[in-house]
N, C-alpha and C positions, 0 to 999 in steps of 0.2 A: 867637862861633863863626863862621868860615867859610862864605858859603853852600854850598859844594861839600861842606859837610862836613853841613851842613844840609839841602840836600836829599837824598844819599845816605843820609841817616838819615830821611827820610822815606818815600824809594823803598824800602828796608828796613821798614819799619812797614806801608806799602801792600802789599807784598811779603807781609808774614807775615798781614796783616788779611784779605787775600783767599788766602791758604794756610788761613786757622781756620776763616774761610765757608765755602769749600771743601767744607772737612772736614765741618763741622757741616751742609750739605747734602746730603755724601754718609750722615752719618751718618741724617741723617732720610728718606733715600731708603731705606736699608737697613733702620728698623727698617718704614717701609710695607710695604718688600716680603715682611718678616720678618713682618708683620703678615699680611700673605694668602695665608703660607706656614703659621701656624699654623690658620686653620679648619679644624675640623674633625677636630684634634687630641685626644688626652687627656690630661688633667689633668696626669698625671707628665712626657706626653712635654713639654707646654707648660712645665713649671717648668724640666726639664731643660733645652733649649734656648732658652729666659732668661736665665738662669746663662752658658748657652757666650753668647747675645750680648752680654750686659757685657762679659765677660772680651773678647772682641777687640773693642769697639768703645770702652772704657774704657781696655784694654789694664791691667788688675789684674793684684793677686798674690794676693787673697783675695776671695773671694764666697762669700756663704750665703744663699739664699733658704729661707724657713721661714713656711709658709702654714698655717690651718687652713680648708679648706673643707668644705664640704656630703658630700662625695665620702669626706672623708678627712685626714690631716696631710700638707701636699707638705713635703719635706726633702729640700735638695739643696748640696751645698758644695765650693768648689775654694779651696785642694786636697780629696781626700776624706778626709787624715789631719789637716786643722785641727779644733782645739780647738773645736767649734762652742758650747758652753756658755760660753768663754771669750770668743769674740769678739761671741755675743748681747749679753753683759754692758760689755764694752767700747764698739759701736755703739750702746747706750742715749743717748750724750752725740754722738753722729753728723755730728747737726747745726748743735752749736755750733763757735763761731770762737776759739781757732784746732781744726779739727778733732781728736778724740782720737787717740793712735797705741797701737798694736799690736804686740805685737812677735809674727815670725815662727818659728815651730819651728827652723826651718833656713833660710840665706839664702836667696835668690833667685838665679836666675841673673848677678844684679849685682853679686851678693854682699851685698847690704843685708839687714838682719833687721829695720829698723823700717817703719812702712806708716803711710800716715793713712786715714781711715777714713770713708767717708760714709753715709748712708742712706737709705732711702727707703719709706714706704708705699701699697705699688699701691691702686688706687682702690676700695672697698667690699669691698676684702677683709682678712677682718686677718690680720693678723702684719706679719712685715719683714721688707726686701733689706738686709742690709749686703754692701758693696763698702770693699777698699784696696789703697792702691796706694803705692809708694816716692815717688815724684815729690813736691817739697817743694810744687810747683802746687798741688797735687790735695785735695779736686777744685776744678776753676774751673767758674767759673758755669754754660760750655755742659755740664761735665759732670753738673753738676747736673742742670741740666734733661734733661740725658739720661738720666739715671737714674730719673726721675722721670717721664718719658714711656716711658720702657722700662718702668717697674715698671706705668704706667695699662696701656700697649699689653697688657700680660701680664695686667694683672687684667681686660679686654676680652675679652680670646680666651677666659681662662680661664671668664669669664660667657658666652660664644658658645659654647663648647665643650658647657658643661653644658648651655645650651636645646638645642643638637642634640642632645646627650644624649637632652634629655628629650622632643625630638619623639621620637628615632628609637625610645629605648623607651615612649613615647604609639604611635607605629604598630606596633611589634613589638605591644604589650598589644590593640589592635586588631585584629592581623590575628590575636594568642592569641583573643582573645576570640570573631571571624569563626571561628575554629578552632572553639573551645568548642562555642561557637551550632548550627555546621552538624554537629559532633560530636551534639550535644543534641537538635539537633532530627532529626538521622538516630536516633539512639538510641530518642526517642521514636516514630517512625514504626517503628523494629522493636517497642520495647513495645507498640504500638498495632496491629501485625500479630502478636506473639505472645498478645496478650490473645483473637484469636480464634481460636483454635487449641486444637486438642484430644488432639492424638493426636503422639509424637514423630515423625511423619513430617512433619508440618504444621509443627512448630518448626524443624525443621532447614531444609525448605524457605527459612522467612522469612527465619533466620540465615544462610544461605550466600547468599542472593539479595541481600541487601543487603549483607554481608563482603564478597565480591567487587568488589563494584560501589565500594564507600567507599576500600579499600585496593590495589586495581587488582590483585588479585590473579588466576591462572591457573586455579587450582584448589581445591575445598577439600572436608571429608568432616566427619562430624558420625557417631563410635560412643558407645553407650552401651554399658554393663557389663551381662554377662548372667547370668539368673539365679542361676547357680552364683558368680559373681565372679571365674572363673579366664581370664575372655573376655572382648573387647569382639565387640560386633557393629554392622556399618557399617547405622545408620538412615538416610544418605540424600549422595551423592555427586553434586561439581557438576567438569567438566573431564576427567574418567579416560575412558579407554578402559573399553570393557566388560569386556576380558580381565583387566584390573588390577582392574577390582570384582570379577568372581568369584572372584579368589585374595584379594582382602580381605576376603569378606564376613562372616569370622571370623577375629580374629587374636587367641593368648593374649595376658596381658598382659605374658608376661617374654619379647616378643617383642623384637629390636632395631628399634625402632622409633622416631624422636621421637612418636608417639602412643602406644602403650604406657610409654614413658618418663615422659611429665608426667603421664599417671595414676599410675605408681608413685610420682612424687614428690611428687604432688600440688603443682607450682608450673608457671608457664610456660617453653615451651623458643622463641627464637628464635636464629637464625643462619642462614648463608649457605656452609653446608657439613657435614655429618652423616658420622662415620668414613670420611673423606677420600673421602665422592660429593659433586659440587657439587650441593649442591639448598638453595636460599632458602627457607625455610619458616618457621612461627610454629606452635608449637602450644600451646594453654592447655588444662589439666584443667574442667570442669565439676564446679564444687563447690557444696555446699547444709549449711551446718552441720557443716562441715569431712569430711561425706561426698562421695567424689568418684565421680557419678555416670556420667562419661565423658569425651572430649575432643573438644575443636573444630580442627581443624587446618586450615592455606592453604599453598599454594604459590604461591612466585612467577616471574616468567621472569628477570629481574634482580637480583642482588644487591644489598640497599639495608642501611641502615643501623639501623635499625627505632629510632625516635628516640623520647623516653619519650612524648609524645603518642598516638602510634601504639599503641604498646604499650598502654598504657591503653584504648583504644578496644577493643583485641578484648580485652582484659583485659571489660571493659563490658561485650561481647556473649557474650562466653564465661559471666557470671555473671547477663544475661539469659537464655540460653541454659538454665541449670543451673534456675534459678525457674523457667522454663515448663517444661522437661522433669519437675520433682517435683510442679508441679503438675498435668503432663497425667498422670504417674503415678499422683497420687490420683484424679484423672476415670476415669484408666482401673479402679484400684479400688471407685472407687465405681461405674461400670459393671459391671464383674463383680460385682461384690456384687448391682448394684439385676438385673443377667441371672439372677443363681444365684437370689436371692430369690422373681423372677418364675418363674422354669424350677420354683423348687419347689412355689409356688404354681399354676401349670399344673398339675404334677404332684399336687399334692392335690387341685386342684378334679377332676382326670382319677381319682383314684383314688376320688374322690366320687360323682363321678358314675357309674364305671363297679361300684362297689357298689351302688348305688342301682339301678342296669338290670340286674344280677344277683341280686342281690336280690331284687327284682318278677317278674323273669318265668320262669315253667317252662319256655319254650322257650329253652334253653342256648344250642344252634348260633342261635338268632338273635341272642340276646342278645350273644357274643361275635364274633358280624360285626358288630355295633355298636360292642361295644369298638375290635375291630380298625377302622375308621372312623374312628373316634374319634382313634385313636393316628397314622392316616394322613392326612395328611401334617405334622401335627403335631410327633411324636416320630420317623417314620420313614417312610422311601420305600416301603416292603413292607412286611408285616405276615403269619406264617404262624403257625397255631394249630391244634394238633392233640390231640383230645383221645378219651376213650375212653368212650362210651357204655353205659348198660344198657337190651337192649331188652325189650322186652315178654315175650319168652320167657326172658327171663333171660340172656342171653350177653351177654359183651362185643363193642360195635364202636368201629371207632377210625375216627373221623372228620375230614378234612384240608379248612380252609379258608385259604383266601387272598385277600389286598385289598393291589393294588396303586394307586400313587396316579395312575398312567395305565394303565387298566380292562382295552386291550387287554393287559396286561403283566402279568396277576392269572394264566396260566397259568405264565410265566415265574418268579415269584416262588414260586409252589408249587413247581415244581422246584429253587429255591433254596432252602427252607425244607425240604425233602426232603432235600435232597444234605447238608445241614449232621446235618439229626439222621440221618442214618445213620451218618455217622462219628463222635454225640455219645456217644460207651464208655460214659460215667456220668451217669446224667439230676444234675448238679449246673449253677448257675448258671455263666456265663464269657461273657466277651466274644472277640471275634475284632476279623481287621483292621476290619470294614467292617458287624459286625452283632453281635447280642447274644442270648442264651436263658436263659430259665428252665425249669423244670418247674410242670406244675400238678399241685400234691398237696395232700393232704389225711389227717390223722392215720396216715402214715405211709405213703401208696399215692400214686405215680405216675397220674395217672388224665391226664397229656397233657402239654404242651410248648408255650411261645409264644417265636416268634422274631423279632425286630425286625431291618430291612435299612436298610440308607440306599447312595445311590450313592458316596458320599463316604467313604475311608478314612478312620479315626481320629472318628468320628463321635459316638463314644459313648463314656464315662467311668462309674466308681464308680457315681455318683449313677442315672445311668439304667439299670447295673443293679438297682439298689436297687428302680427305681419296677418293674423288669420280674419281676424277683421276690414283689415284693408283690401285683401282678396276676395271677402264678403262684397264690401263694398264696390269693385271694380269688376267682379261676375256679377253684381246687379247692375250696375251701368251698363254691359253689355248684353246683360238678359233685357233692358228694358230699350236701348236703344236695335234689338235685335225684333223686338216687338215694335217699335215705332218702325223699323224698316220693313216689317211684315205690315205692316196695318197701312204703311205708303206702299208698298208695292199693290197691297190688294185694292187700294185706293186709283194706283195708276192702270190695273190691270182696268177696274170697273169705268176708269174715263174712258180707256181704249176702245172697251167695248161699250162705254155711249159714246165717245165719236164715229164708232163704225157704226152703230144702230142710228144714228141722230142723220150720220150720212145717205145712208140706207134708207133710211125715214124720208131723208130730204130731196131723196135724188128718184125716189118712187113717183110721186107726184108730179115732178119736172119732167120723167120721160112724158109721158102723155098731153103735157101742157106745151112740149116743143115740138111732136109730133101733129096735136090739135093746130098748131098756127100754124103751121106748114098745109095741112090740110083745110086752113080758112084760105091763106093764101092761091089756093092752086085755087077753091071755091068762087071767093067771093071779088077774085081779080083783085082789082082797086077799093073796095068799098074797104071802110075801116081799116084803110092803110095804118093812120096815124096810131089807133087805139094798138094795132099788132106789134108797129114800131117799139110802142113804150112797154107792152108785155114781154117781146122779145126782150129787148135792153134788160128787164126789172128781173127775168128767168135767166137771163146770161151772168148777170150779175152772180145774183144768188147763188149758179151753179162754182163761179168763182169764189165766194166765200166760203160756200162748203169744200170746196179743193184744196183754198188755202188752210184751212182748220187741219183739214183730214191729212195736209204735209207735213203741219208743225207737230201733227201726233208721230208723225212716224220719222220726223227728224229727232225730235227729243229722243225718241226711243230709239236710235242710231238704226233705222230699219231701211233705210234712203242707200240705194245702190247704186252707183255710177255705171252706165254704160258708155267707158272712154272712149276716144280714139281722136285723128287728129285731124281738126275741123279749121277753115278761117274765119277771126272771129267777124268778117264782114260778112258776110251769110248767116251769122247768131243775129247779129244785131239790124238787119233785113227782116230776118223771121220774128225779131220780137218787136220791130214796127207795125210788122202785118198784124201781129197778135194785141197791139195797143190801140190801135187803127180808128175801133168803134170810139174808145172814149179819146178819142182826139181830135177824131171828127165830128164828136157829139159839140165839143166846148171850141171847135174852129180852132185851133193850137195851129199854130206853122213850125214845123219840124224840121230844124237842118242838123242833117248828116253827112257829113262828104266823106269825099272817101279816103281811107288811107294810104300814104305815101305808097306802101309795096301792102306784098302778104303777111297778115302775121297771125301763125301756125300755132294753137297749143291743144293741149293734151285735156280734152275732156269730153263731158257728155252734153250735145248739142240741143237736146229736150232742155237741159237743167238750165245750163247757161240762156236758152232763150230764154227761160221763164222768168231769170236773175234780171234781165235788162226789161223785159216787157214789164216785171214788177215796177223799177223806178221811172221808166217812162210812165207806167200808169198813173205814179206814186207822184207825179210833177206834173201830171194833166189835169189830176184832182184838186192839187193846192197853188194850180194859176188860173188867174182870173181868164175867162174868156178868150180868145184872142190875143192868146201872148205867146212866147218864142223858147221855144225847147231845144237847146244844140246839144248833137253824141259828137263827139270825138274820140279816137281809140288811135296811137301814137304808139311805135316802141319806146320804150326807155330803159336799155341796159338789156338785161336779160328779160323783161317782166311787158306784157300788154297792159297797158295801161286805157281805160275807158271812162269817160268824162261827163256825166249828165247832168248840164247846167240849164239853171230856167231862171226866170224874172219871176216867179209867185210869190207867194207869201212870206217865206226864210222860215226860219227858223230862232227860236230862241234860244238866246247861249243857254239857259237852264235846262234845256231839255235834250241840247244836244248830244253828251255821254250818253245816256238812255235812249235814242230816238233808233236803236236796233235790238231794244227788249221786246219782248211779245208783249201785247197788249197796251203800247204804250203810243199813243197817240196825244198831237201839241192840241191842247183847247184853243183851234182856230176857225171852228165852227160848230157854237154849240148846239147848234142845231141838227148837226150829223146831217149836212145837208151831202158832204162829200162820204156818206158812209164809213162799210170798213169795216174790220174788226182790230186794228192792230197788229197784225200777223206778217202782211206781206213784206218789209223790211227785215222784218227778223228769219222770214226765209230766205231773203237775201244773204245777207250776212251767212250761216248756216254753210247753203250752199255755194258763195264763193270760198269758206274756209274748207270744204272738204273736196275743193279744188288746188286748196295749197294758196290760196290766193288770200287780201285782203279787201274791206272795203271801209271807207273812213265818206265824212260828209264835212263840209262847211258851208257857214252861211253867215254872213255880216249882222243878221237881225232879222225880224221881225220886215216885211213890206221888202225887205232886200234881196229877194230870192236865195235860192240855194245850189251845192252845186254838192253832188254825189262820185267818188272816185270808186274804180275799179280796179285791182292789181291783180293779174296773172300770171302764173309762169310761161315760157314762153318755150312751144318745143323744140328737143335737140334737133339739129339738123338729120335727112336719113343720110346714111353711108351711101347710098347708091345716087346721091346727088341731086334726086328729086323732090320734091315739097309741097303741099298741097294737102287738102282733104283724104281722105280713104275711099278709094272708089274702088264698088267691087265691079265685075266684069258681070253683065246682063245673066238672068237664066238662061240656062240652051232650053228647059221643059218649053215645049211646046205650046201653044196658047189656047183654050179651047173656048170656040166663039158659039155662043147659045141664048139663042133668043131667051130672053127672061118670061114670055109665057109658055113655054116647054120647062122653066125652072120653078120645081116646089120650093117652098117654103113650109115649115112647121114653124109657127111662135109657140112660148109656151110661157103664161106667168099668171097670177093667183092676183091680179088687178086686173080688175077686169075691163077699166077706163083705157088700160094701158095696152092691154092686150087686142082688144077691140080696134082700135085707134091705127094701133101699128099695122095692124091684119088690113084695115081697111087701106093705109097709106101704101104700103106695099102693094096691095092689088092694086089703087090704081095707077102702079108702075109698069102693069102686065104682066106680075108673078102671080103665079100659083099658090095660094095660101091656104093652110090649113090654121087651127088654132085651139088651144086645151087651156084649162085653169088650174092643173094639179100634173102631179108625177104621173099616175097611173093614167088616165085619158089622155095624157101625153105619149103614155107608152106604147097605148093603144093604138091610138091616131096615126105615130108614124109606121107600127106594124102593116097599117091598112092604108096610109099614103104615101109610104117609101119617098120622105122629101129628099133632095138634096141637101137641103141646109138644115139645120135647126137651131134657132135663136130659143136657149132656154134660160128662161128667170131662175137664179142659185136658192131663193128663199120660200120654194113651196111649200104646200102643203102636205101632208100624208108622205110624201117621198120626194125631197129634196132634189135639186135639180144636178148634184154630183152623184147620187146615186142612180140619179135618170141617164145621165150621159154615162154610165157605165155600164148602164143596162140594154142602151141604146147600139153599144160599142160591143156586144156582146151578141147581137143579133146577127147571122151571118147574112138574110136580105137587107142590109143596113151598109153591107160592108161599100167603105168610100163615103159615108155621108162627113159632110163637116159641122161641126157642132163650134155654137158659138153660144158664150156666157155673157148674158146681160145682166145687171146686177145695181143695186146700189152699195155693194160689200166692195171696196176698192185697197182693203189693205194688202201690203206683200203676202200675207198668210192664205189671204183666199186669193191671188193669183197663182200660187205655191198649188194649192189645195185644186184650183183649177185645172192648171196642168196634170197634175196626179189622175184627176178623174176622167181626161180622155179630150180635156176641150180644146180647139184649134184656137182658138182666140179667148181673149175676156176682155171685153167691153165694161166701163162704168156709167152707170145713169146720170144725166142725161145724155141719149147719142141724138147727134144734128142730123136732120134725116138727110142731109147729100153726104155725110160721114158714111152713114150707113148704108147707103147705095154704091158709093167710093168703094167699099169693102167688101158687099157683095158680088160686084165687078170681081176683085183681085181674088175671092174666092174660088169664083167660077175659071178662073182665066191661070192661076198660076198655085198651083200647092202650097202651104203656108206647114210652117214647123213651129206648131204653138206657139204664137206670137201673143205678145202682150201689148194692148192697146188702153189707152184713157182716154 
């Protein structure tokens, strides 16, 4: 060969060797730069333009790249209508020599329809690139390795892509999570401020103070549902004007509202315009077990987009919100509950107690300023109580008290408590705006009115009428049993004083009638022994009936004094033989008494207790036949005298025996009242052994089986000084002054004139010296101008009473040393009392036995006397 031909075929090779360089530097320039064009790409967008860089830097007719990654399947093919299943299965053989061919759908712009086919696997990722191309070259080597560094380059970016991936969603999950966190730990710091809270004003505060603040909201407002459920009412508003809360502080709930809305729907409302007004807002229901308690709503000043995060958040606090609002709900119930519980427990201890001090005391009007006290300030600012008295003469008065809780203000309340009940038309219960009334009655009678005040309208409900009615009720029980105790006391006052007038009456008559037989006696010797016998007996009697009356008055009425001391009871029960004597000797009775083993000693009054045994000796001579057998016995036993009065009479019926020491209670064992009686003396007994400390009990087998009467007494201490016995005092040393009774005046003085006559005459003729008057003044006279010694004056004169007589009498200095003695048929404590006051040595009760009376005027004469009391 030529060299000219030789080297022009070399310059041609150099020529084309550094044209392939070229290429294959531009080619690796391009896919670098293609390479730092893909960071940061995603996965499709990287497969897709891999694909476009073969195809122009290959310059192909076919390309399929088909990946399985992490992400996904990438599938990407040029053309996009090649047979991709057909050419996967073709480029299996890819790689071997000579490469496989392909035939195309449709030529190519060259018109060719066959392709050779190469392949490639990008580096750790699986699947494969097939590429082909017409060109009988292809591929040549550089394209090999282009394809092959194109397929690494691409499995590179594609691994680059996903770490950034998975930083970017590593920091997205982070700053979710920073979200979470500060979402969480805001959530918990509202839990941990709703946890102290009580009342829905307090929740909503917490809620809106921290909503605001989290969400950067403008404004926001917290209603709940009102009792009826046809309302919400605004518990607590954060942003508004005041004018905008007064017109919401009630809105129904089919009002056009987004807060009446998400209540009706019970879901949340957000957006950034409400019936074409521009307003950004959020509003969520407050739900609790699918009940929707109320809503929470925010306003914004920007339109945002409220992203689910967000949403969730006040979704959050909307259903913290809804928890503490049902739980302050039950605080609040169970406050009311534990307030009613309390308030009705006030109310009973106050109804307790104010029975209790109504109750207790006779004085009403104090009693219910106490109440009223009570109730102020307690139950009420004012207190007026008006009620209607009975006084002493019998008429009604109406009495008006008041108690206010600032004292100067107690007139002012009265006139409120006034101005109310004059307009009250019908005494029935009723409340007003600001105060409450009842009536006080009692079986059927208004007897007054209690009115409660408070300054505060709306003050009082149901219940506190209830308590003010019941207190109504319970000052009339006491206004009316305060009135029956008035109307019994004036009742007992007026027996008192017909037993003392009835006694007085009774014992008028009697003096004269026992002085008259005494004076038939001295008279008529022996004539009408018999008819004086039965007078006397029938006027002894009688004088005992009226004594027993006139003790059981003044025993009921605890007016019975003991004059103690220490007596043996064998000398009582002596003295109350002698004292039974007549009716025992009337009906022949044989009376055994023996005597007691030793002494026995007790502690009383030796009048009473005679009178105790002379009663049921009486009380066993009356109900045995004739001739029958009366035994006393009296026995220690233990600490106690024991006294035993057994008889063979009639007995007693078991039925009447509980009762047979009631007053007036006598067995029908002769209905004939042949044994008299009033029923009285047993029940003096009893009486008067109990206010000895002592008992008395009876048995008796029946009816014809007699009875038998027990006594129990205490029995007294021994003395220290070793001695026992009665109380003996040691004689007077006064000297004795002996005076013939015709050198002794006498004055009577009494306003009967049978009585006075009688005595005057009986007295003289004893050998005294008598004078005699019918009234105070001639009595006054009389003794001016007969200077008696004694004077016996009647207490019941006329013109001037006979304690003002002996006071006038006492007051006379020729008088001085006379002894004034009170005759009377007045025998209660009060006119003994009364007696002594007015100056008189004695008082005497009608009838006196005329050897009593001479007995006495003896000791008169004979020994000084220190206003003694005689019956």
């Amino acid at each position: 060969m030529a060299p000219e031909r030789i080297n022009s075929r070399l310059s041609e090779l150099s020529e084309q060797g550094a044209l392939a360089l070229r290429r294959q530097v531009n080619d690796l320039f391009a896919l670098f730069e293609q390479s730092s064009a893909w960071q940061g790409r995603e996965p499709g967008e990287l497969a897709r333009s891999t694909l476009e860089l073969l195809v122009s830097r290959l310059r192909l007719d076919v390309a399929l790249l088909k990946l399985q990654g992490p992400e996904g399947p990438l599938d990407c093919c040029f053309p996009p209508d090649l047979d991709r299943e057909a050419l996967l299965a073709a480029g299996e053989g890819a790689n071997a020599d000579p490469p496989p061919a392909f035939e195309l759908p449709r030529p190519n712009i060259l018109g060719r329809t066959t392709v050779r086919l190469a392949a490639a696997t990008p580096l750790g990722e699986p699947g494969t690139i097939v590429v082909g191309s017409w060109r009988e070259n292809f591929p040549t080597p550089h394209e090999r390795h282009l394809l092959q560094l194109i397929a690494n380059q691409a499995a590179l970016a594609l691994q680059s892509s996903r770490e950034a991936r998975a930083r970017q969603r590593l920091a997205e999950e982070r700053g979710r999570l920073q979200r979470v966190n500060s979402v969480l730990s805001m959530l918990h710091a509202v839990s941990d401020g709703l946890s102290r809270t009580h009342t829905f004003a307090q929740v909503a505060d917490v809620i809106l103070s921290w909503g605001l603040d989290a969400m950067g909201a403008r404004a926001g407002s917290m209603f709940l549902a009102d009792e009826t459920g046809g309302g919400l009412r605004l518990i607590h508003a954060v942003g508004y004007s005041e004018a905008m809360l007064r017109d919401y502080e009630h809105i129904p709930v089919e009002a056009d509202l987004p807060l009446a809305e998400a209540f009706r729907q019970k879901r949340g409302l957000f957006g950034n315009g409400y019936r074409g007004n521009p307003l950004c807002y959020a509003t969520v229901p407050l739900l609790v077990d699918g009940r929707c308690l109320g809503t929470l709503g925010f306003n914004f000043p920007e339109p945002r987009p409220f992203e689910e995060d967000e949403r969730t958040f006040i979704q959050a606090l909307a259903h913290q919100a809804a928890q503490a609002c049902d739980r302050a709900r039950l605080l609040e119930a169970e406050r009311r509950a534990r307030l009613m519980a309390e308030a009705r427990q006030q109310r009973a201890d106050l109804l307790s107690e104010a029975s209790a001090m109504l109750g207790s005391s006779l004085d009403l009007e104090a009693a219910l300023t106490w109440v009223a006290n009570l109730l102020v300030p307690r139950f009420a600012d004012w207190v007026v109580i008006q009620m209607v008295e009975r006084t002493v003469s019998g008429t009604d008065e109406t009495k008006t008290l008041a108690v206010h809780r600032e004292r100067v203000k107690a007139g002012l309340a009265r006139e409120l408590g006034l101005s109310l009940l004059s307009t009250w038309s019908e005494p029935r219960s009723c409340i007003t705006n600001n105060s409450v009334l009842a009536p006080i009655a009692a079986r059927g009678r208004v007897l007054g009115a209690i009115v409660l005040g408070a300054e505060e309208v709306g003050s009082y409900d149901p219940e506190a009428l209830e308590l003010v009615e019941e207190l109504g009720l319970r000052a009339g029980v006491a206004l009316d049993n305060a009135r029956l105790y008035q109307e019994a006391r004036e009742a007992d006052r007026r027996k008192d004083e017909f037993l003392a007038m009835l006694g007085h009456e009774l014992r008028n008559p009697l003096s004269p009638m026992v002085t008259a037989l005494q004076l038939m006696r001295m008279k008529d010797g022996s004539s009408s022994e018999r008819e004086r016998t039965i007078i006397e007996r029938q006027v002894e009697h009688l004088t005992r009936l009226v004594d027993d009356l006139l003790d059981v008055s003044r025993i009921t009425r605890g007016k019975v004094q003991l004059k103690r001391g220490r007596i043996e009871l064998s000398a009582v029960l002596l003295k109350a033989a002698e004292m039974a004597s007549p009716l025992l000797e009337q009906r022949s009775h044989f009376l055994e008494m023996p005597s007691p083993a030793g002494p026995l000693i007790v502690d009383g009054d030796p009048a009473r207790l005679a009178q105790v045994m002379a009663n049921l000796l009486n009380n066993a001579a009356k109900y045995t036949d004739p001739g029958g057998r009366i035994a006393v016995t009296v026995v220690g036993e233990g600490e106690q005298a024991v006294v035993r009065v057994r008889d063979n009479g009639a007995g007693i019926a078991p039925g009447i025996l509980s009762r047979i020491f009631d007053m007036f209670v006598q067995e029908g064992r002769s209905l004939d009242r042949s044994q008299g009686g009033l029923g009285l003396g047993l029940a003096i007994v009893r009486s008067l052994v109990e206010l000895h400390g002592g008992t008395v009990s009876v048995h008796s087998e029946g009816l014809g089986r007699g009875s038998e009467f027990v006594v129990r007494l205490p029995l007294a201490a021994p003395r220290h000084d070793g001695t026992d016995g009665e109380d003996r005092s040691p004689p007077s040393e006064v000297p004795a002054v002996q005076e013939d009774p015709g050198s002794l005046r006498l004055l009577v003085v009494d306003d009967n004139r049978d009585a006075v006559e009688l005595l005057t005459e009986f007295l003289g003729s004893k050998g005294y010296v008598t004078r005699m008057a019918l009234d105070g003044p001639s009595g006054l006279e009389a003794a001016s101008a007969f200077r008696p010694h004694i004077a016996l004056l009647d207490v019941g004169l006329p013109v001037m009473d006979g304690y003002e007589l002996a006071s006038r009498l006492r007051q006379e200095p020729s008088l001085k040393g006379i002894k004034l003695v009170a005759i009377t048929g007045y025998g209660q404590d009060s006119d003994r009392h009364r007696a002594h006051e007015a100056g008189f040595d004695l008082h005497l009760v009608k009838p006196i036995q005329p050897g009593q009376l001479l007995r006495i005027l003896r000791e008169l004469v004979q020994t000084p006397v220190e206003a003694e009391v005689r019956d």
